[in-house]
ZAVEX-776959 format. One line per 2 residues: their letters; for each residue x, y, z of N, C-alpha, C. Coordinates in pm, whole numbers, plus 50000, padded with zeros to 5 digits. Last residue first. Example, Ala and Ser with C-alpha at 12.3 -4.5 7.8 and 13.67 -1.06 7.14 Angstrom:
sa = 51285 49775 50708 51367 49894 50714 51290 50003 50787 ~ 51319 49431 50780 51230 49550 50780 51320 49670 50780
//
This chain:
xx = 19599 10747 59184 19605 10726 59037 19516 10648 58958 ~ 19708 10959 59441 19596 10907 59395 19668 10823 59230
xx = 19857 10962 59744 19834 11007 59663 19707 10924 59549 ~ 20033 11019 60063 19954 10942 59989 19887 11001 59898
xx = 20313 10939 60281 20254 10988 60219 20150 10888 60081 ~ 20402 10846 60603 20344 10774 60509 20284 10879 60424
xx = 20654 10825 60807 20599 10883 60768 20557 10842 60599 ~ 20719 10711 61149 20723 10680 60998 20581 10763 60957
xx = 20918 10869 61401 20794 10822 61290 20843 10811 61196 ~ 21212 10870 61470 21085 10903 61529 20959 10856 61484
xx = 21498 10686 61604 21396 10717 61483 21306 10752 61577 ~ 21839 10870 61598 21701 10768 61667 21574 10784 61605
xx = 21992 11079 61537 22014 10930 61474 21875 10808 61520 ~ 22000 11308 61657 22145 11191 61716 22073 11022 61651
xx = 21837 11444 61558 21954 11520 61529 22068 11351 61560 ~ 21600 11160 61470 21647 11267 61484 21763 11332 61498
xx = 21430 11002 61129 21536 10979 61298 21578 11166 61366 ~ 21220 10859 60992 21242 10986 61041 21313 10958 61144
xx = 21108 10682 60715 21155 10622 60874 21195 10752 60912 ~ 20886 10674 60455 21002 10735 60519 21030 10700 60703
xx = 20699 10656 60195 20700 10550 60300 20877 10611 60367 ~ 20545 10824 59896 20669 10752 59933 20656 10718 60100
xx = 20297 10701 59782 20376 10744 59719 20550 10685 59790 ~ 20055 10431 59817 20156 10546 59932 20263 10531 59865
xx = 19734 10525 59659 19840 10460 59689 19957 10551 59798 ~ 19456 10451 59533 19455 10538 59663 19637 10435 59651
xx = 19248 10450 59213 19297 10411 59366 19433 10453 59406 ~ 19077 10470 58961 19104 10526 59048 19150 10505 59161
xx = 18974 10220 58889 18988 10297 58789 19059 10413 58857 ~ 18913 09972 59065 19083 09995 59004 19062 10149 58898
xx = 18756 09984 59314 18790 09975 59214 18885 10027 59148 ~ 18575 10136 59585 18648 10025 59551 18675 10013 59467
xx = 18646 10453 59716 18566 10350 59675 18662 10276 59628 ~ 18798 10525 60076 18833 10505 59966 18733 10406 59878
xx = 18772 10445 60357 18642 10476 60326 18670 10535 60142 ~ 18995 10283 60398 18833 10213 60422 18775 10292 60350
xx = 19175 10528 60388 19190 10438 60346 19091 10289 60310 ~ 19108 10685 60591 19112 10720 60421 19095 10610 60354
xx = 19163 10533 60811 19013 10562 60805 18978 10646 60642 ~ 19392 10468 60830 19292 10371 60826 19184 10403 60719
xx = 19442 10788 60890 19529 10670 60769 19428 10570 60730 ~ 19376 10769 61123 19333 10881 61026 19370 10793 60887
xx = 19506 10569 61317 19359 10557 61286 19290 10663 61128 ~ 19775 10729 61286 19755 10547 61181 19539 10548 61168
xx = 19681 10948 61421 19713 10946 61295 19713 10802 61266 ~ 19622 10850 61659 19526 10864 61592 19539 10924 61410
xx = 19816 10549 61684 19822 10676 61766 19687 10715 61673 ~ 20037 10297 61704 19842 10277 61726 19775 10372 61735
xx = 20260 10129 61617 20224 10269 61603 20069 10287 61644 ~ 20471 09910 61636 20330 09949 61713 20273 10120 61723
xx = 20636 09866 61466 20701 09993 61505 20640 10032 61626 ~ 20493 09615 61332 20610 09656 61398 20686 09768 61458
xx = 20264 09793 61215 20255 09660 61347 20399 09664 61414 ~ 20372 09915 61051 20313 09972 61153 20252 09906 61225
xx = 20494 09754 60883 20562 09841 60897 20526 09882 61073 ~ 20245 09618 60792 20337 09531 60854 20417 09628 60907
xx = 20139 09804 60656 20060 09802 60741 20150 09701 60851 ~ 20317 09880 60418 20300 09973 60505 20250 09889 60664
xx = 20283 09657 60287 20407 09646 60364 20428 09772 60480 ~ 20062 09685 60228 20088 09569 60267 20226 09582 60322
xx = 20104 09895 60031 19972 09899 60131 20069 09817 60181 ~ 20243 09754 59768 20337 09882 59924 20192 09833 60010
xx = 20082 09576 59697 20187 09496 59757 20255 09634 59875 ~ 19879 09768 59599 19815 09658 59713 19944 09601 59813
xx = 20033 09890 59450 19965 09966 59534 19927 09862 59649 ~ 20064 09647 59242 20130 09697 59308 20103 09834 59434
xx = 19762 09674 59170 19813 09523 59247 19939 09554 59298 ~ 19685 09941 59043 19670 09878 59134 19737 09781 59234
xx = 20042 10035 58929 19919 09935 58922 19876 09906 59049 ~ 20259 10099 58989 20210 10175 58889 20074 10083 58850
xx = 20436 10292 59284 20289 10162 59257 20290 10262 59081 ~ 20662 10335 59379 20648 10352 59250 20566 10233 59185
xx = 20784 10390 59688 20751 10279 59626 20700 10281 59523 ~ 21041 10516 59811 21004 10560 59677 20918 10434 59632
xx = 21133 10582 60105 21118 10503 60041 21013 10529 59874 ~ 21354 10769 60230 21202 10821 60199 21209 10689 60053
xx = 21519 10826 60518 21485 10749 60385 21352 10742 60352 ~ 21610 11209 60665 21481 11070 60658 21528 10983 60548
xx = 21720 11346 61001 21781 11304 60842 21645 11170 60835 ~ 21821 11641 61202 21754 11530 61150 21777 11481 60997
xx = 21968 11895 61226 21842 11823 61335 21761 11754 61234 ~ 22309 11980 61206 22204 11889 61130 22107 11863 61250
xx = 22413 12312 61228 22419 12205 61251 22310 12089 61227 ~ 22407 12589 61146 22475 12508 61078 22483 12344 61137
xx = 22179 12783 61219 22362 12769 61294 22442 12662 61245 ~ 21987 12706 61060 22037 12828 61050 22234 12806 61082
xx = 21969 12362 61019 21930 12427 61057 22021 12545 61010 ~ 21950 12095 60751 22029 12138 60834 21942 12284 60882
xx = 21812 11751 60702 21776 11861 60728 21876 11917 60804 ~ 21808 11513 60401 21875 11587 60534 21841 11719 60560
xx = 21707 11230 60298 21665 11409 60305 21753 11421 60409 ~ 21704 11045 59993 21800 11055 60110 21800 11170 60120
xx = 21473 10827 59793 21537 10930 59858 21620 11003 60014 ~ 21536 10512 59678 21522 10589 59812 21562 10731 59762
xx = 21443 10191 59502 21479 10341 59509 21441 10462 59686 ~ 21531 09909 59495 21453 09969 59549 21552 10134 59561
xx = 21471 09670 59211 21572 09726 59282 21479 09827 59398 ~ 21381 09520 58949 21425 09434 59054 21528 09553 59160
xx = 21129 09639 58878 21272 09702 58801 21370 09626 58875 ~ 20951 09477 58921 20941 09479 58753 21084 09566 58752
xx = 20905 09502 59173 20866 09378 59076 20889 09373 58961 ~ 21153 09628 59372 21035 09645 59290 21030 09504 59206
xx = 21227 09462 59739 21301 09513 59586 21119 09511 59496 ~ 21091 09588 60068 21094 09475 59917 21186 09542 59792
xx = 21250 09614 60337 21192 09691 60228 21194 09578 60091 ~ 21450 09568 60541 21329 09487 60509 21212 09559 60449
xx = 21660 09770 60489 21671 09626 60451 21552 09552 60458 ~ 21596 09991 60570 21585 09989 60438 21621 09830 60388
xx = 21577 09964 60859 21432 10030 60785 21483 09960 60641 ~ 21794 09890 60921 21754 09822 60950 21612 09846 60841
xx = 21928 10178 60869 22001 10052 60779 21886 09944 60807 ~ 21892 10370 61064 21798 10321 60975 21842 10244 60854
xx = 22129 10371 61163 21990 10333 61252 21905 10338 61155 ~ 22325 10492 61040 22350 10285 61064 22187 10265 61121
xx = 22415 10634 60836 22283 10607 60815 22249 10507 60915 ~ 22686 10709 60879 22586 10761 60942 22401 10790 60930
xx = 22806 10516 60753 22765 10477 60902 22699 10603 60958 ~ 22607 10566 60455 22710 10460 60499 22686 10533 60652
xx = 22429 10319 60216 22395 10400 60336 22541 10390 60387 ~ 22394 10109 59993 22423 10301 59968 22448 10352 60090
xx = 22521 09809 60113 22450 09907 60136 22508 10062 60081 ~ 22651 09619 59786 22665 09675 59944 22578 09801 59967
xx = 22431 09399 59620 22506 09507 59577 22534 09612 59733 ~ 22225 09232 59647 22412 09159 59651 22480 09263 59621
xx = 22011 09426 59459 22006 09319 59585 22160 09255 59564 ~ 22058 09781 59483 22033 09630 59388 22069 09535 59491
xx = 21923 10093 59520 21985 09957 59610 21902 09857 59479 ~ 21958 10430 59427 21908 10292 59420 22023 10212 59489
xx = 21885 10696 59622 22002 10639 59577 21916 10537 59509 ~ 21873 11100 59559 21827 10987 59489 21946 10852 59482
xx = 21860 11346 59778 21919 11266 59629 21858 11154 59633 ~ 21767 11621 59887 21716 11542 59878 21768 11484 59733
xx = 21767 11883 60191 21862 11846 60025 21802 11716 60039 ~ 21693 12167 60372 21655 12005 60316 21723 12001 60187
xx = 21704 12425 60612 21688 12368 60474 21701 12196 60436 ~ 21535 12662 60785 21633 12552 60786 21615 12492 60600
xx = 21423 12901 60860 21472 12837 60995 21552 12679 60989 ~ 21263 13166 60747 21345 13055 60730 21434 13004 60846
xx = 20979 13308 60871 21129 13379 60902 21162 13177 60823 ~ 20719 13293 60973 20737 13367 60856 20921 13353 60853
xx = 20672 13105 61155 20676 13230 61202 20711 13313 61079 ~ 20918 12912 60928 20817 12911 61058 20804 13047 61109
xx = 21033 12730 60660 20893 12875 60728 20890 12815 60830 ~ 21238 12578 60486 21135 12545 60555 21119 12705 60679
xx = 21324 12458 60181 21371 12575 60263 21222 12592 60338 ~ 21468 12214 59952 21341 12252 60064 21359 12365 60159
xx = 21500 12051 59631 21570 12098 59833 21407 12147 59850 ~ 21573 11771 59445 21497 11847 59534 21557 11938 59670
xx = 21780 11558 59387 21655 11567 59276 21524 11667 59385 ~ 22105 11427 59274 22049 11518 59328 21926 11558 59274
xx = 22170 11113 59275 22150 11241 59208 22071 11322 59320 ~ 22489 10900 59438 22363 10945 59435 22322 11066 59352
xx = 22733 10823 59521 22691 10778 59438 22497 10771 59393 ~ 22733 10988 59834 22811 10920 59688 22721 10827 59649
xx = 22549 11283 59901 22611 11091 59907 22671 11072 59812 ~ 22715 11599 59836 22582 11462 59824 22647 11348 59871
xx = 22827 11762 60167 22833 11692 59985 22753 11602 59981 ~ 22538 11973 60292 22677 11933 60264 22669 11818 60148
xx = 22515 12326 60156 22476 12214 60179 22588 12127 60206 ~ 22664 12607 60311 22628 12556 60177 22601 12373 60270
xx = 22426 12906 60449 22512 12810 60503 22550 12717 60362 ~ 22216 13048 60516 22349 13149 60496 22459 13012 60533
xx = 21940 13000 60427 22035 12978 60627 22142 12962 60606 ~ 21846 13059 60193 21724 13047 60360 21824 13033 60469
xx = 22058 13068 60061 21945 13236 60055 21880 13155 60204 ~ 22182 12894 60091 22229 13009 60118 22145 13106 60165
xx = 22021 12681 60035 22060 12670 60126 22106 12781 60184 ~ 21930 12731 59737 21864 12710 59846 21923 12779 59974
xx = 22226 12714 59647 22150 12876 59645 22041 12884 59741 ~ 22234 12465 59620 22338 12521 59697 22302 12682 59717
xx = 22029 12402 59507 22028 12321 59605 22137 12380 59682 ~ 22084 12482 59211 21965 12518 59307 22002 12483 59478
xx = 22243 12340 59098 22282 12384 59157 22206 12458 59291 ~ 22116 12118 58996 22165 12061 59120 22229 12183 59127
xx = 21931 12293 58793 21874 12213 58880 21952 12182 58984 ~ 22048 12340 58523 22119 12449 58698 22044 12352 58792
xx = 21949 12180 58386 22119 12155 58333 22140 12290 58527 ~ 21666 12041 58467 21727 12185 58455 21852 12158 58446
xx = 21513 11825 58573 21473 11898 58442 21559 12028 58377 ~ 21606 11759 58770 21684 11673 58665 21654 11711 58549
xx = 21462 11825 59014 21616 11902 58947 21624 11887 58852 ~ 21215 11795 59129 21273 11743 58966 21343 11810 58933
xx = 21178 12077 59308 21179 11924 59286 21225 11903 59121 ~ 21195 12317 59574 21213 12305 59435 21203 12141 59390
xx = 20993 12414 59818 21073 12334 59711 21065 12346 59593 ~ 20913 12519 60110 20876 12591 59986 21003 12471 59906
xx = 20636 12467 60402 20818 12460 60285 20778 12453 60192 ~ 20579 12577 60690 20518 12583 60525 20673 12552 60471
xx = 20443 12465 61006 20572 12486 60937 20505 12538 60761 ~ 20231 12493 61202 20375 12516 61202 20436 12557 61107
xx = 19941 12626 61218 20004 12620 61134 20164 12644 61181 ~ 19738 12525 61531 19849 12606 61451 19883 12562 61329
xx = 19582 12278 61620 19512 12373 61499 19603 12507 61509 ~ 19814 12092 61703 19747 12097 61708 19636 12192 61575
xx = 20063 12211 61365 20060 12095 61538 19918 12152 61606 ~ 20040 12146 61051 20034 12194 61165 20061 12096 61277
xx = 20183 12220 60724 20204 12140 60868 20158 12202 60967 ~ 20246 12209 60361 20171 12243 60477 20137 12165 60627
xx = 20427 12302 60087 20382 12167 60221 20333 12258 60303 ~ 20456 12348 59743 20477 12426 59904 20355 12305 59938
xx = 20706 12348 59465 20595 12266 59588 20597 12337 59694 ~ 20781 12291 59101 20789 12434 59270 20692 12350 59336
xx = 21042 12183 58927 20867 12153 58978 20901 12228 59121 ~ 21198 12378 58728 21171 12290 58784 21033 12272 58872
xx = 21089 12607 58532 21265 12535 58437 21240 12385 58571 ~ 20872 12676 58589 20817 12594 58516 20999 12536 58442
xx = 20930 12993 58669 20860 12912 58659 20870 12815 58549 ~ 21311 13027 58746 21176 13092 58693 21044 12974 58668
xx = 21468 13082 59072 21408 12985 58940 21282 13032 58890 ~ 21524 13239 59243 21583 13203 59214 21565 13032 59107
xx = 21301 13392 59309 21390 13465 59263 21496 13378 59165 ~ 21164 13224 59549 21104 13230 59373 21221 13275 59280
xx = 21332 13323 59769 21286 13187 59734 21264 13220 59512 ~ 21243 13636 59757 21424 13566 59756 21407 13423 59710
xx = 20994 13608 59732 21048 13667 59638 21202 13595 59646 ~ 20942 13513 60021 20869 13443 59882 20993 13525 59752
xx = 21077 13734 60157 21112 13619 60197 21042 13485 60046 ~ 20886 13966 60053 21047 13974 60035 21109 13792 60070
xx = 20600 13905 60221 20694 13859 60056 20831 13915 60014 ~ 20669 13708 60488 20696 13804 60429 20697 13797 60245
xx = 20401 13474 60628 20542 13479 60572 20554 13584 60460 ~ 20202 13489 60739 20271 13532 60810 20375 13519 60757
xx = 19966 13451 60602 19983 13359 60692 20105 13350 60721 ~ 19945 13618 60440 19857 13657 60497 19837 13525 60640
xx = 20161 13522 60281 20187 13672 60341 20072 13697 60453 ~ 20025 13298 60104 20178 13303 60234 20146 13449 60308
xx = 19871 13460 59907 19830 13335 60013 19928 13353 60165 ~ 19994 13526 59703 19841 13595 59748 19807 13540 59912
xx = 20180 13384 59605 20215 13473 59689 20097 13587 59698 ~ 20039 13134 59559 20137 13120 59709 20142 13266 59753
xx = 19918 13232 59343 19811 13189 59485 19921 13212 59572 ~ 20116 13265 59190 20094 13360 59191 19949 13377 59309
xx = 20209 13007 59154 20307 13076 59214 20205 13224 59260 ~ 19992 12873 58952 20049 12861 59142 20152 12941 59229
xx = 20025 13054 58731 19908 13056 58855 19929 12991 58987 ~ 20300 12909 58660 20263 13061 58676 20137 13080 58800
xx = 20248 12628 58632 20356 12689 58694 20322 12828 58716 ~ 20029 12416 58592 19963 12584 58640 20106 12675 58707
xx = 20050 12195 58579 19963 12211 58520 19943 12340 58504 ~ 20226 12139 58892 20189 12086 58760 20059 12157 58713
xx = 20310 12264 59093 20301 12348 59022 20246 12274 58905 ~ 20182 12098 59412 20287 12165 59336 20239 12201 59201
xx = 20107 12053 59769 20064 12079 59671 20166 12134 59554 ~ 20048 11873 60060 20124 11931 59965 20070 11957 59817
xx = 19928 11822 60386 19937 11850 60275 20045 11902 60145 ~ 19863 11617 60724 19946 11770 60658 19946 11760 60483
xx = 19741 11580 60995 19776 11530 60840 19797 11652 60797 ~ 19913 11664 61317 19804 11624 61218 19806 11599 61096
xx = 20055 11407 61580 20022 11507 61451 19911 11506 61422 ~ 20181 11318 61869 20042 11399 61849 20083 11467 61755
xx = 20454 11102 61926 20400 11231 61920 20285 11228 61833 ~ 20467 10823 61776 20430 10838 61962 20380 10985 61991
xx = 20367 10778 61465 20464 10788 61583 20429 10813 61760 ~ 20307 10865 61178 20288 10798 61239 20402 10756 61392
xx = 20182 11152 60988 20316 11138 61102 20272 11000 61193 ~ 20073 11126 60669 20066 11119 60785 20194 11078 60869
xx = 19979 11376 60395 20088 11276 60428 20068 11281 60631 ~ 19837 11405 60049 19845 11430 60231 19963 11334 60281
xx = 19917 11566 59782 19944 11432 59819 19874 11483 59997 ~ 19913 11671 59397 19866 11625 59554 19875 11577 59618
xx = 19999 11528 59171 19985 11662 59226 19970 11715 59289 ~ 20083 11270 59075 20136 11329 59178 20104 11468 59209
xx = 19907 11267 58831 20041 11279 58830 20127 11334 58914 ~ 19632 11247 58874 19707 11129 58872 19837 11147 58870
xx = 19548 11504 58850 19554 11450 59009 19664 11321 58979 ~ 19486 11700 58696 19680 11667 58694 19709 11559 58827
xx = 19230 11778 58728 19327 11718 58620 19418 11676 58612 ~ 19238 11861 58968 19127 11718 58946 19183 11736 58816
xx = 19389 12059 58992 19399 11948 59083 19332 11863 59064 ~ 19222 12268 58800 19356 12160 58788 19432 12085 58878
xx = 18981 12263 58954 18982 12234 58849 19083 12192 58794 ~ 19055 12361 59254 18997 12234 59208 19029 12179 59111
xx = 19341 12519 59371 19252 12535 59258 19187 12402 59204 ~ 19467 12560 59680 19431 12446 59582 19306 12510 59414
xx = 19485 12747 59843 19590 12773 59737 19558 12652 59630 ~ 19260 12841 59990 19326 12926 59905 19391 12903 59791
xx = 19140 12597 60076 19067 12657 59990 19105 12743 59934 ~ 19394 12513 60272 19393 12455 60133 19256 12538 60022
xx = 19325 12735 60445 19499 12758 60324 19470 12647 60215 ~ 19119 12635 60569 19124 12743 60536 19244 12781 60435
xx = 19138 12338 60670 19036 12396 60539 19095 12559 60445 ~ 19346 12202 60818 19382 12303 60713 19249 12404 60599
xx = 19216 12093 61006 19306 12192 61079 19325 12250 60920 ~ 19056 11938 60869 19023 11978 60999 19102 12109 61047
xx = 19176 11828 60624 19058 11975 60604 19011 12022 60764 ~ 19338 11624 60613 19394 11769 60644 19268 11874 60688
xx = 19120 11435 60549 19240 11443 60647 19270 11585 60731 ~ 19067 11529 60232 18964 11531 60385 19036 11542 60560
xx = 19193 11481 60045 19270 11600 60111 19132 11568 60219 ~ 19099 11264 59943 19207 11288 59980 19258 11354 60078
xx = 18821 11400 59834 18868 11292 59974 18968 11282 60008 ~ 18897 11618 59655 18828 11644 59807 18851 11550 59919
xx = 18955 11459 59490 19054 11540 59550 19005 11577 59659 ~ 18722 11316 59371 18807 11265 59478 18953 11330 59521
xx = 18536 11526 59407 18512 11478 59456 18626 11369 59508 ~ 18709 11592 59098 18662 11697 59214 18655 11623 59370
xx = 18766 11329 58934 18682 11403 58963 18725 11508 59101 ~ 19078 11323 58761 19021 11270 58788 18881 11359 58867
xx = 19152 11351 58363 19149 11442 58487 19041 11320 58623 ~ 19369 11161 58156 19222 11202 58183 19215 11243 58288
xx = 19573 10833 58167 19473 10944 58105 19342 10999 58121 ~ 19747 10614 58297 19621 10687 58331 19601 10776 58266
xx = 19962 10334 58192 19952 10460 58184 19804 10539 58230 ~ 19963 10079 58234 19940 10156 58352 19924 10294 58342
xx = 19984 09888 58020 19852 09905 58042 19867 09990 58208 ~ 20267 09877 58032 20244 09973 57957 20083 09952 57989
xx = 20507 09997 58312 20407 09844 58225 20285 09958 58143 ~ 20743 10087 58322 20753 09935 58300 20618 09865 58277
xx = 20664 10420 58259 20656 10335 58333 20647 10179 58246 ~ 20906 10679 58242 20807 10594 58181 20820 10492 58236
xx = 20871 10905 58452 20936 10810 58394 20856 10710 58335 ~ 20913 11241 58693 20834 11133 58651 20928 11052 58525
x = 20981 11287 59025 21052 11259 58902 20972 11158 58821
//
């Protein structure tokens, strides 16, 4: 969800190079070279890079991941849709199954995203989203058609006092196997927790989270994942840290890395993380930030990883 941003020498104009979409996405290129050379088109991924167009994202935790990818429709609503469905089918997901998905928004009324996940050098998972509801007067209905068309089930009710701003209908083996709803809360400081008791294990995650510097509040997205048979295997806060400056990029970094002292995450994903992250050049014209920062619990509430996505501006 993009917004004008609180400081006005942050705006970025101008495509960024080739070369640093390539680094970004380096992570992934072990296990993903082959789907990201399909579906990434350089030339408007090194234009639209600053505006979230790309992101890798790492599983920091006790289980063995690998960096995983995302990619969405800015710049190219039509032509990206039209890679996915050159692309998916030949990596095992039906196009009748793309078509029911797509069917149900035409390009470019919201932002389309497909993620990419493996476990060792398999390709697990692919999800297909819809994002930035907020562009579409049907946008929050999406989210109840989602749910139907991939696992014949309706979402359940938003949080209170939250928007609705993304779902997710998640591939495996080609076949839909679950779905994701994703609102939007803010927390003001003396103002009672958004979360209520069936957030209580990660109440702890969102309290030693900084309020923003310039909007004094901290924004979360709130994902829930329900399966086919209707029952929930898992729920994330997906911390929204909204670097719009370097020096704010520096303050999330910094809370990431405290994050992952405390959690003692030491696995070879944090090392993969590190290691983007060092070998990133130095200077403000271009730098390396973590979009959004998420605690991951499972079906009964216990956290698994934190999950660090990362992007460019």
């Amino acid at each position: 969800m993009e917004e004008r941003s609180p400081f006005p020498e942050a705006r970025r104009e101008g495509p960024a190079p080739r070369a640093a979409v390539e680094a970004l996405l380096a992570p992934a290129m072990e296990a993903g070279r082959s789907v990201i050379e399909r579906v990434v088109d350089w030339e408007v991924a090194a234009a639209e890079a600053r505006r979230f167009k790309v992101d890798v994202s790492f599983v920091l935790g006790p289980a063995a991941h690998r960096p995983r990818f995302s990619l969405n429709d800015k710049g190219e609503p039509v032509p990206f849709r039209r890679r996915l469905e050159r692309t998916l089918p030949t990596l095992g997901v039906p196009s009748d199954s793309l078509s029911a998905f797509f069917d149900l928004s035409a390009p470019g009324e919201v932002q389309t995203t497909a993620s990419f996940k493996w476990e060792g050098e398999r390709l697990d998972r692919i999800g297909l989203y819809y994002e930035e509801l907020s562009r579409s007067a049907r946008g929050p209905a999406l989210i109840a058609e989602v749910f139907q068309r991939a696992i014949g089930i309706d979402p359940p009710a938003p949080p209170p006092g939250t928007l609705p701003v993304a779902v997710c209908a998640d591939l495996r083996d080609g076949a839909f196997v679950a779905a994701r709803d994703y609102h939007l809360a803010t927390d003001r400081p003396d103002d009672p927790t958004p979360l209520d008791d069936s957030w209580a294990t990660i109440e702890p995650f969102r309290e030693r989270l900084p309020f923003h510097e310039a909007h004094g509040t901290r924004r979360f997205l709130m994902a829930r994942r329900a399966v086919a048979r209707g029952g929930s295997s898992g729920r994330k806060l997906m911390w929204m840290t909204e670097c719009h400056l370097p020096s704010t990029a520096a303050k999330a970094w910094a809370t990431v890395d405290e994050l992952i002292a405390e959690l003692g995450f030491d696995g070879p994903e944090t090392k993969a993380l590190a290691d983007l992250r060092r070998s990133w050049p130095d200077g403000d014209s271009l730098y390396l930030y973590p979009d959004l920062v998420s605690l991951n619990v499972d079906g009964d509430g216990q956290p698994e990883a934190l999950l660090v996505y990362v992007s460019m501006k």
